[in-house]
NUVO-495702 format. One record per atom (N, C-alpha, C): x, y, z; residue in one letter. Coordinates in pm, whole numbers, plus 50000, padded with zeros to 5 digits. Each point is the difference from the previous one (the first is absolute). Layout:
BEGIN
XYZA/...
REM end
This chain:
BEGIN
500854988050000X/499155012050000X/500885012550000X/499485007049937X/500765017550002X/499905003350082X/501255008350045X/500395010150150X/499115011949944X/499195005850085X/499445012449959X/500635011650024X/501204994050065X/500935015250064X/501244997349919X/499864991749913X/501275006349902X/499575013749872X/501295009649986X/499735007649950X/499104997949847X/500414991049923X/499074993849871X/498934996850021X/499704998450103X/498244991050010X/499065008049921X/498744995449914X/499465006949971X/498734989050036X/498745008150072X/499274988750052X/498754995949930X/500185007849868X/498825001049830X/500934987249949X/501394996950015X/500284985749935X/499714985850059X/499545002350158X/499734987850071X/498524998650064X/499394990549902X/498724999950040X/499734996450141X/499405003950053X/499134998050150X/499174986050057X/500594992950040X/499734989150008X/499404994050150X/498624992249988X/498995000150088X/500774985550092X/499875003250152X/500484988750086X/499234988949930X/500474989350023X/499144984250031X/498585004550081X/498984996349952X/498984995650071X/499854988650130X/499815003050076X/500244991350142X/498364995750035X/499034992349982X/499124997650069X/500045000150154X/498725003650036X/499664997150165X/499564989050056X/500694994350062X/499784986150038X/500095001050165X/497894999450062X/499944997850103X/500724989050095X/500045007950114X/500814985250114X/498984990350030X/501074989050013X/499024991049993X/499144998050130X/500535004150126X/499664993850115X/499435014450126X/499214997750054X/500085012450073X/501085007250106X/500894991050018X/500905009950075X/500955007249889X/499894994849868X/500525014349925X/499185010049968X/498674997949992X/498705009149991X/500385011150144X/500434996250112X/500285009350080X/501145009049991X/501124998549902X/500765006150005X/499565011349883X/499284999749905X/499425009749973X/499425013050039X/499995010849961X/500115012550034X/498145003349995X/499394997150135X/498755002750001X/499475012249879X/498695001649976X/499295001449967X/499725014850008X/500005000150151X/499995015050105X/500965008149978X/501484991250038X/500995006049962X/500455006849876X/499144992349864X/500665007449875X/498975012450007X/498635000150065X/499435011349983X/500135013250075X/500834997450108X/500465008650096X/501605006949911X/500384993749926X/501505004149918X/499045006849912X/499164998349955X/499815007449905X/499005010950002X/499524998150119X/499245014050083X/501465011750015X/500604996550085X/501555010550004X/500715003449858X/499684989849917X/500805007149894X/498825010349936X/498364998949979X/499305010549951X/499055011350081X/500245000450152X/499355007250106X/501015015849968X/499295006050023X/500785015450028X/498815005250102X/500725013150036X/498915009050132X/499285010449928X/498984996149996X/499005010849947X/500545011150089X/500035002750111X/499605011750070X/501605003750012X/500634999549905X/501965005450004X/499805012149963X/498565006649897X/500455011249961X/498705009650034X/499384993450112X/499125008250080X/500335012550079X/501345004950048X/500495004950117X/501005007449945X/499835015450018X/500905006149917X/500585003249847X/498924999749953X/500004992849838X/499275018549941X/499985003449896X/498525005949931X/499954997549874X/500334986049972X/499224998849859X/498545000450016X/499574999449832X/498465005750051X/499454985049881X/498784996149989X/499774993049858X/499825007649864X/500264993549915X/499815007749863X/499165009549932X/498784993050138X/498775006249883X/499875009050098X/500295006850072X/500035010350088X/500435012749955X/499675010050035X/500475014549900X/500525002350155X/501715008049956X/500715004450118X/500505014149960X/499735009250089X/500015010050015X/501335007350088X/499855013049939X/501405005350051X/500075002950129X/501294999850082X/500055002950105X/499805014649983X/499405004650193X/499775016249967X/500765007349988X/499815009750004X/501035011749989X/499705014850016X/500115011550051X/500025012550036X/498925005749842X/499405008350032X/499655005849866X/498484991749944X/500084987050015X/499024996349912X/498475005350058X/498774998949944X/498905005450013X/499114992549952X/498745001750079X/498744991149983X/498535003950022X/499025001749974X/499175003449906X/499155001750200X/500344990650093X/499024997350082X/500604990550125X/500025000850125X/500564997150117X/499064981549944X/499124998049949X/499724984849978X/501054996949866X/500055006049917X/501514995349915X/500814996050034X/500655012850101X/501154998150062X/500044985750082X/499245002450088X/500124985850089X/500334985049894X/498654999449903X/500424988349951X/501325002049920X/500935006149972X/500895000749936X/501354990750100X/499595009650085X/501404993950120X/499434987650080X/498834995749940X/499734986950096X/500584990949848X/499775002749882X/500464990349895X/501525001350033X/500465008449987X/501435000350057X/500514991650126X/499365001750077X/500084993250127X/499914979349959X/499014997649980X/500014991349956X/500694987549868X/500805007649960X/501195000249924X/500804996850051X/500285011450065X/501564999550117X/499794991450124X/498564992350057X/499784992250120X/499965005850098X/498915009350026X/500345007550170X/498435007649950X/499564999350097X/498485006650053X/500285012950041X/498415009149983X/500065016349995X/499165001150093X/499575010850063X/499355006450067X/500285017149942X/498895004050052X/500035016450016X/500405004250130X/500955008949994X/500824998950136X/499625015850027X/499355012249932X/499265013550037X/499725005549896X/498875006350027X/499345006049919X/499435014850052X/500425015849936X/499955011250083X/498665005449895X/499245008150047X/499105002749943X/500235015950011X/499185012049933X/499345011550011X/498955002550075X/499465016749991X/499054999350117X/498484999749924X/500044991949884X/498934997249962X/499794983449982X/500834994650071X/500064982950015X/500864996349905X/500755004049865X/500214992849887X/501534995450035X/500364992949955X/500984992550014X/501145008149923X/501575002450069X/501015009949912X/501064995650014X/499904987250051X/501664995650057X/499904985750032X/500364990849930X/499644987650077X/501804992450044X/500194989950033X/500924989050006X/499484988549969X/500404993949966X/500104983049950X/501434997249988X/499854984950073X/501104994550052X/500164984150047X/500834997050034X/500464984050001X/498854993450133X/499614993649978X/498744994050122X/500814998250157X/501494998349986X/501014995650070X/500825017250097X/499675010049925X/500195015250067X/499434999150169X/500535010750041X/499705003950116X/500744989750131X/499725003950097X/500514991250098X/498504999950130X/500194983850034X/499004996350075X/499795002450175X/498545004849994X/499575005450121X/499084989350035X/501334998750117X/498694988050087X/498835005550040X/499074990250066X/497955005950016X/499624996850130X/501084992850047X/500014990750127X/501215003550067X/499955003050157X/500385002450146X/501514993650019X/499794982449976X/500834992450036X/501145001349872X/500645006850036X/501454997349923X/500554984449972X/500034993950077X/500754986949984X/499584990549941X/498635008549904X/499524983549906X/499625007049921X/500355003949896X/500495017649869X/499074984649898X/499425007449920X/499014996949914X/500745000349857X/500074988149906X/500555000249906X/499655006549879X/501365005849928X/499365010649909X/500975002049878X/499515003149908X/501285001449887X/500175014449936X/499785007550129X/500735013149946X/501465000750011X/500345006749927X/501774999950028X/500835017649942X/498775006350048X/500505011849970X/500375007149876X/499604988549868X/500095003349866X/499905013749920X/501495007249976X/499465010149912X/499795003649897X/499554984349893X/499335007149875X/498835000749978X/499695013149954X/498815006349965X/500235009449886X/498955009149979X/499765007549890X/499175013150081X/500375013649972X/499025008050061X/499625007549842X/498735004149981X/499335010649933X/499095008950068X/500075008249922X/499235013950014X/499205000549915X/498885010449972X/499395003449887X/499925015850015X/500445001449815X/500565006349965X/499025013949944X/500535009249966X/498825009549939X/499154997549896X/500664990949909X/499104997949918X/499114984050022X/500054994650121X/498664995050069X/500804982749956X/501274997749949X/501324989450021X/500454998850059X/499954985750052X/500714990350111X/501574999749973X/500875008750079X/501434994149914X/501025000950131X/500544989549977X/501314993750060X/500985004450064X/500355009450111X/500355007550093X/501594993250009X/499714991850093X/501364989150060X/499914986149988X/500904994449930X/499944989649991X/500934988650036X/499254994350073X/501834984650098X/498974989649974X/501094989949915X/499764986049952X/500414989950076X/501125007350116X/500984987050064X/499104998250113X/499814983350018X/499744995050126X/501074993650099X/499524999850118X/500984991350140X/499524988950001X/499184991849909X/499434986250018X/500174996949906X/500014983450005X/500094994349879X/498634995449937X/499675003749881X/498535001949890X/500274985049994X/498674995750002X/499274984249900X/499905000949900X/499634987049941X/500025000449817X/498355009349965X/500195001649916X/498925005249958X/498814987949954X/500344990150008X/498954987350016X/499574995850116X/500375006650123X/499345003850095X/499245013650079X/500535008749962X/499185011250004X/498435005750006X/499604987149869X/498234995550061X/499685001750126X/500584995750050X/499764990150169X/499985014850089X/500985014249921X/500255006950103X/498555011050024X/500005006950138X/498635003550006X/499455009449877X/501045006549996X/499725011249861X/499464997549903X/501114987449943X/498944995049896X/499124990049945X/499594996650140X/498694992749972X/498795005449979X/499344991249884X/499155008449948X/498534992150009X/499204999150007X/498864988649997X/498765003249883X/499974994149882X/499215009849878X/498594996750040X/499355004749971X/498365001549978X/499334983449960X/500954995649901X/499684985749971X/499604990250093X/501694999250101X/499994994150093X/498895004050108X/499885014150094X/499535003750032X/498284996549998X/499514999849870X/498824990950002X/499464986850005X/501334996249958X/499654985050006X/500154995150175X/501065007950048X/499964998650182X/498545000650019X/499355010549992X/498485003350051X/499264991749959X/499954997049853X/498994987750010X/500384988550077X/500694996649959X/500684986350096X/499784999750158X/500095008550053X/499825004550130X/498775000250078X/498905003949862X/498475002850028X/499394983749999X/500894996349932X/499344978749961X/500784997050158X/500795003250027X/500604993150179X/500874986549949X/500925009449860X/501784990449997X/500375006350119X/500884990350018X/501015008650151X/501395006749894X/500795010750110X/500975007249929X/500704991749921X/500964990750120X/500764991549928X/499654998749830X/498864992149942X/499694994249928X/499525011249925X/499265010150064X/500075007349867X/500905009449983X/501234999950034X/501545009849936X/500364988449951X/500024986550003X/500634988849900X/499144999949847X/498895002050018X/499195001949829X/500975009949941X/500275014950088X/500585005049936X/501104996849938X/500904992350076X/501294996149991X/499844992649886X/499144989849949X/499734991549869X/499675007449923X/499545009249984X/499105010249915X/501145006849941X/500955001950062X/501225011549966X/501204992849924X/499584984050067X/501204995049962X/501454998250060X/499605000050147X/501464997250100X/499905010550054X/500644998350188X/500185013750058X/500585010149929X/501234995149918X/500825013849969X/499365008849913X/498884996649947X/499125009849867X/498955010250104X/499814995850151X/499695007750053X/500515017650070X/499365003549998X/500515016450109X/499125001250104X/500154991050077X/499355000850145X/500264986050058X/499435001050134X/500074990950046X/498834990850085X/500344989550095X/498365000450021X/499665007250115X/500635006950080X/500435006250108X/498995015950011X/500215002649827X/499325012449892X/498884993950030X/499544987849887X/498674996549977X/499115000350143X/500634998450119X/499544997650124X/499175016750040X/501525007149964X/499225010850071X/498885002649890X/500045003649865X/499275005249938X/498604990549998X/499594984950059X/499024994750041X/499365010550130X/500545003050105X/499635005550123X/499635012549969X/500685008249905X/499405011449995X/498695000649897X/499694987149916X/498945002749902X/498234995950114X/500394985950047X/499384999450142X/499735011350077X/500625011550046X/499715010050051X/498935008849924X/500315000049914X/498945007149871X/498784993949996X/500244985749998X/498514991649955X/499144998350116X/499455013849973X/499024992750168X/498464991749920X/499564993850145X/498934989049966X/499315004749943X/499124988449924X/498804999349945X/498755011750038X/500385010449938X/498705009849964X/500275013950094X/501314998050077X/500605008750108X/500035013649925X/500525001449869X/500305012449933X/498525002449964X/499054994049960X/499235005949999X/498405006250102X/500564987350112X/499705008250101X/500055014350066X/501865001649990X/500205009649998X/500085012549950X/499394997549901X/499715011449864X/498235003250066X/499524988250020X/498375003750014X/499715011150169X/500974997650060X/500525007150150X/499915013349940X/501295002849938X/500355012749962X/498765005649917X/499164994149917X/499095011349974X/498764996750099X/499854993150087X/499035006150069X/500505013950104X/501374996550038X/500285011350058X/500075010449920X/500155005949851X/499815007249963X/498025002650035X/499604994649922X/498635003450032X/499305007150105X/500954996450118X/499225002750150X/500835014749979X/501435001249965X/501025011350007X/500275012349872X/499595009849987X/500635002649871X/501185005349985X/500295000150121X/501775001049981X/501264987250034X/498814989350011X/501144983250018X/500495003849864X/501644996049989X/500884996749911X/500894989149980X/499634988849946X/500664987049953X/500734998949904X/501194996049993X/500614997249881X/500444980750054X/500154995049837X/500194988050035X/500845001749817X/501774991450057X/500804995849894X/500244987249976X/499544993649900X/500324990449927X/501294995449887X/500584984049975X/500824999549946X/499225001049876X/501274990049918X/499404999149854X/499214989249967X/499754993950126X/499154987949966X/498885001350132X/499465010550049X/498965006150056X/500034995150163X/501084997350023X/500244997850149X/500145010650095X/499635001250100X/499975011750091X/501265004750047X/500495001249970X/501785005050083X/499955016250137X/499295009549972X/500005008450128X/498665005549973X/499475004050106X/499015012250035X/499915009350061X/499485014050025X/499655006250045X/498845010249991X/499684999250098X/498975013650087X/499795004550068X/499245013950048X/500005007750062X/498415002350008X/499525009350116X/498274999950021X/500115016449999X/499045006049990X/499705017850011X/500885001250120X/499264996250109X/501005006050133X/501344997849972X/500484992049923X/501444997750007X/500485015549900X/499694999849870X/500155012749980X/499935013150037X/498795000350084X/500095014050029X/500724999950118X/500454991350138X/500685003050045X/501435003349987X/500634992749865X/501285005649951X/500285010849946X/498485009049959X/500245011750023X/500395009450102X/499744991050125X/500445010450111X/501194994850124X/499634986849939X/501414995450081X/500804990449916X/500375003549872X/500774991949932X/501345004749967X/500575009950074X/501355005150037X/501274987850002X/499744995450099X/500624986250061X/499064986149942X/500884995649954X/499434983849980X/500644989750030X/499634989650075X/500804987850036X/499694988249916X/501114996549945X/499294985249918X/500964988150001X/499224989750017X/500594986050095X/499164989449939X/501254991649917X/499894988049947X/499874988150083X/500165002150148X/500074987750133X/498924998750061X/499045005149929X/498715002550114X/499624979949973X/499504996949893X/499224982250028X/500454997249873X/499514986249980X/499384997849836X/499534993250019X/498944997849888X/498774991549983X/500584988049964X/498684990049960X/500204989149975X/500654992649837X/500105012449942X/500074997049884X/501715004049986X/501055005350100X/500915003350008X/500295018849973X/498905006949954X/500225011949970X/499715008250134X/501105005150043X/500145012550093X/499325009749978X/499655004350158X/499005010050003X/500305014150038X/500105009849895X/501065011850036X/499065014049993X/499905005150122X/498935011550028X/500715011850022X/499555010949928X/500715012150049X/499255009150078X/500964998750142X/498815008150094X/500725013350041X/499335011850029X/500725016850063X/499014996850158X/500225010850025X/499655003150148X/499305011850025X/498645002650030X/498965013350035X/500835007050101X/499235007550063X/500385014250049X/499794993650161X/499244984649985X/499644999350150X/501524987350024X/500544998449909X/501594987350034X/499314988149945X/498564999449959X/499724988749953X/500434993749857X/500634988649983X/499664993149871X/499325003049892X/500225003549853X/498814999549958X/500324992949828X/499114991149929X/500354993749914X/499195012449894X/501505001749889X/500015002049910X/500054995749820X/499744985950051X/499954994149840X/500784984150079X/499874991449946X/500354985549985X/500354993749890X/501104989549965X/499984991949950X/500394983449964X/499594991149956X/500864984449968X/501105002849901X/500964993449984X/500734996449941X/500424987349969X/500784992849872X/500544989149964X/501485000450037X/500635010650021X/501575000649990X/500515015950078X/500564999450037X/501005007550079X/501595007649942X/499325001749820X/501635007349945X/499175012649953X/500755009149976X/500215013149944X/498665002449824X/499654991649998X/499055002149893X/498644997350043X/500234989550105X/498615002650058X/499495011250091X/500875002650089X/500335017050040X/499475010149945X/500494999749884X/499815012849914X/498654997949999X/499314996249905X/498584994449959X/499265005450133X/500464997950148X/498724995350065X/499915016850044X/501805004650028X/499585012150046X/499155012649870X/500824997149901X/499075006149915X/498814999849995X/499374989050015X/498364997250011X/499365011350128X/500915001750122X/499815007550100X/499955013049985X/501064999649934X/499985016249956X/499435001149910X/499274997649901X/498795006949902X/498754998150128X/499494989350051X/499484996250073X/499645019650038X/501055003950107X/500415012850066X/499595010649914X/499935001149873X/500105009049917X/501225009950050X/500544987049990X/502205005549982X/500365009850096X/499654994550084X/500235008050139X/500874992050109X/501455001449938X/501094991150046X/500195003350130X/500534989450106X/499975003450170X/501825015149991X/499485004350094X/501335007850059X/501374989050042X/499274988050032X/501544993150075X/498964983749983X/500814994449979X/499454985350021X/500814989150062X/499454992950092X/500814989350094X/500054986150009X/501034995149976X/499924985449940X/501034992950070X/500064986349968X/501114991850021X/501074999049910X/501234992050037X/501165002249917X/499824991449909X/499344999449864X/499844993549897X/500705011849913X/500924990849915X/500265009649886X/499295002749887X/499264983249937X/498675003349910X/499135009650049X/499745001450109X/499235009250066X/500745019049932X/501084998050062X/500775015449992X/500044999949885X/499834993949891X/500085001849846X/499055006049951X/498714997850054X/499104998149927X/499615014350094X/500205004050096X/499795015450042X/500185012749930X/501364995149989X/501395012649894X/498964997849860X/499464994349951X/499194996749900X/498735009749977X/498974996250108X/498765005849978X/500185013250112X/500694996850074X/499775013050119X/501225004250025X/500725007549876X/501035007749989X/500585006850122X/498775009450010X/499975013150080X/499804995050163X/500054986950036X/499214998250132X/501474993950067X/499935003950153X/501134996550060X/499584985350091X/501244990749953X/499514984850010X/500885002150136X/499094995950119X/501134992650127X/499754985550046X/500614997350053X/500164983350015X/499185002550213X/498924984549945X/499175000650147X/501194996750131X/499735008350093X/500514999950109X/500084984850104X/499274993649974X/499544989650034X/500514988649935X/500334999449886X/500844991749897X/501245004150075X/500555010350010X/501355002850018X/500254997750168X/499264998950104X/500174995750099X/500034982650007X/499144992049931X/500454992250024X/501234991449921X/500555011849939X/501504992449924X/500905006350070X/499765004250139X/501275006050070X/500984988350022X/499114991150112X/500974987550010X/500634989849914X/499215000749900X/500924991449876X/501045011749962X/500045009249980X/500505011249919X/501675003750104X/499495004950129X/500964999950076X/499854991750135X/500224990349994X/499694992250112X/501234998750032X/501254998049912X/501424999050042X/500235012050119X/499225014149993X/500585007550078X/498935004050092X/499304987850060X/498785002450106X/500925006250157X/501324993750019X/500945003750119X/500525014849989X/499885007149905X/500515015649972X/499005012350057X/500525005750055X/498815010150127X/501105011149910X/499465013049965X/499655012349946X/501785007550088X/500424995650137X/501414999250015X/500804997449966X/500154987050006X/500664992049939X/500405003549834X/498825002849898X/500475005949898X/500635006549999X/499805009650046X/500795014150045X/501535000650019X/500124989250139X/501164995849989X/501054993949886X/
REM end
């Protein structure tokens, strides 16, 4: 046979020639059958030779998939049509790069409108414990993160790009997890109905977030979780009150009109005619806010009914120290849009006769939705709320006497 490592070889002159054929010729007896290389064993060699780690390029990664449109990182200067642009812009961004957003402030004018916002890494700020006991600190994944984006709006009524920091102190997930993060989970209308029906027949959760899961085609085609589907079951339940309740309560309200010609009812519905908040007010309630509607106290802690909607009354005080109710209402939810809505309803209610000062608890949906409809009115926080967060608040320094500081 030819040396292939001599310099002449040429390996187009020596044809390629196939070993001997060797047949397989089983053993004959079973103790050579045992020396054979199980069964298990060749499938375990050949699991290691074709296994890899899906999740190697989960962690620190930002590729994105193909069919995904990726967008530029920000930058100083750019401009946008509308503070809802903007947001989704830097949440597509966000989700790209693997790291969740929040709105971290938003400064308004003295006509409510919005002139200054922040948006920023979900991971910003640093954490304030809520609880007394120091020695069992509540887990949290702030880490003091400073990228964000600040805008202003501009004279000609453009969102544009002030300061801009991209660098984070944490390390970002793949963007094939990012779903999962709170920001951008999203739950569509699709899903959303098919929960409610399903819910109204009495599937249990479990089983009906798994239809979804078949329906979509595997968890990962989802953007939520069932954790989502859970809450958004509890809050549609809150809405659905019993059999003929809404219209009970509709037949209430106009008899009290009838007896009243100054009862005022309002009742808001979704898009599929469910009751979500109410309110009203009776004559006496109006005309006494003509004379004592200076001061108003309003308190989301008073009860709730059976249907889960809180019962939130706004009462002032006569000339004699008494109590006096100025308008009432239910609610489905406790954020900043239901707020708006209810106090607005109050104030036309008033014929826009906003209080001098109004007194509340420390809700921030609450304080949002003030700076909103009651610009001009000075919001203080109830005295009574704030006494009993002395001892959680400073309980570390219950041993400190007004000397002693001093000292």
């Amino acid at each position: 046979m030819a040396n292939p490592f001599d310099e002449d070889f040429n390996p187009f002159d020596h044809p390629f020639e196939m070993p001997p054929y060797m047949p397989y010729i089983p053993p004959s007896n079973l103790e050579d059958l045992t020396r054979e290389a199980p069964l298990s064993q060749l499938l375990l060699n050949l699991k290691k030779m074709l296994v890899f780690d899906i999740n190697e390029d989960l962690e620190g990664t930002t590729d994105v998939q193909e069919d995904e449109v990726r967008v530029d990182a920000p930058r100083s200067g750019m401009e946008f049509a509308s503070v809802k642009e903007l947001t989704a812009y830097y949440k597509h961004y966000a989700k790209q790069q693997g790291f969740g957003v929040r709105i971290q402030r938003t400064r308004r004018d003295d006509d409510g409108r919005p002139v200054y916002v922040t948006v920023g890494c979900a991971r910003g700020g640093k954490y304030q414990p809520k609880n007394s006991d120091m020695s069992k600190p509540r887990p949290t994944t702030r880490t003091n993160c400073k990228a964000r984006v600040n805008a202003t709006l501009s004279k000609t009524d453009k969102w544009v790009f002030t300061t801009v920091e991209n660098i984070h102190n944490h390390v970002t997930v793949s963007p094939k997890k990012t779903r999962l993060l709170r920001s951008h989970k999203v739950l569509d209308e699709y899903s959303q109905r098919v929960l409610d029906l399903n819910d109204r027949a009495g599937i249990r959760i479990n089983k009906n977030f798994f239809s979804l899961v078949v329906d979509a085609g595997g968890f990962k085609n989802l953007q939520f979780q069932e954790k989502d589907c859970r809450n958004y079951i509890d809050k549609a339940r809150h809405l659905r009150l019993g059999k003929g309740s809404g219209d009970a309560l509709n037949q209430y309200f106009k008899r009290m009109r009838d007896k009243n010609d100054g009862f005022v009812s309002v009742m808001d519905v979704d898009d599929e005619g469910r009751l979500r908040n109410v309110f009203w007010a009776d004559a006496h309630s109006r005309a006494a806010n003509e004379y004592f509607g200076d001061v108003v106290t309003f308190d989301t802690t008073y009860l709730t009914n059976r249907y889960g909607m809180p019962f939130v009354p706004f009462v002032g005080v006569n000339h004699h120290g008494q109590s006096i109710l100025l308008g009432a209402g239910l609610l489905s939810s406790e954020d900043t849009t239901t707020f708006v809505w209810l106090f607005q309803m109050w104030l036309d209610c008033m014929n826009g006769r906003a209080p001098c000062s109004i007194i509340t608890d420390q809700d921030w949906a609450m304080k949002s939705a003030i700076a909103i409809v009651f610009p001009n009115t000075r919001h203080r926080f109830c005295l009574w709320h704030i006494l009993r967060k002395l001892p959680e608040k400073l309980g570390s320094h219950a041993g400190l006497t007004p000397c002693s500081m001093r000292g």
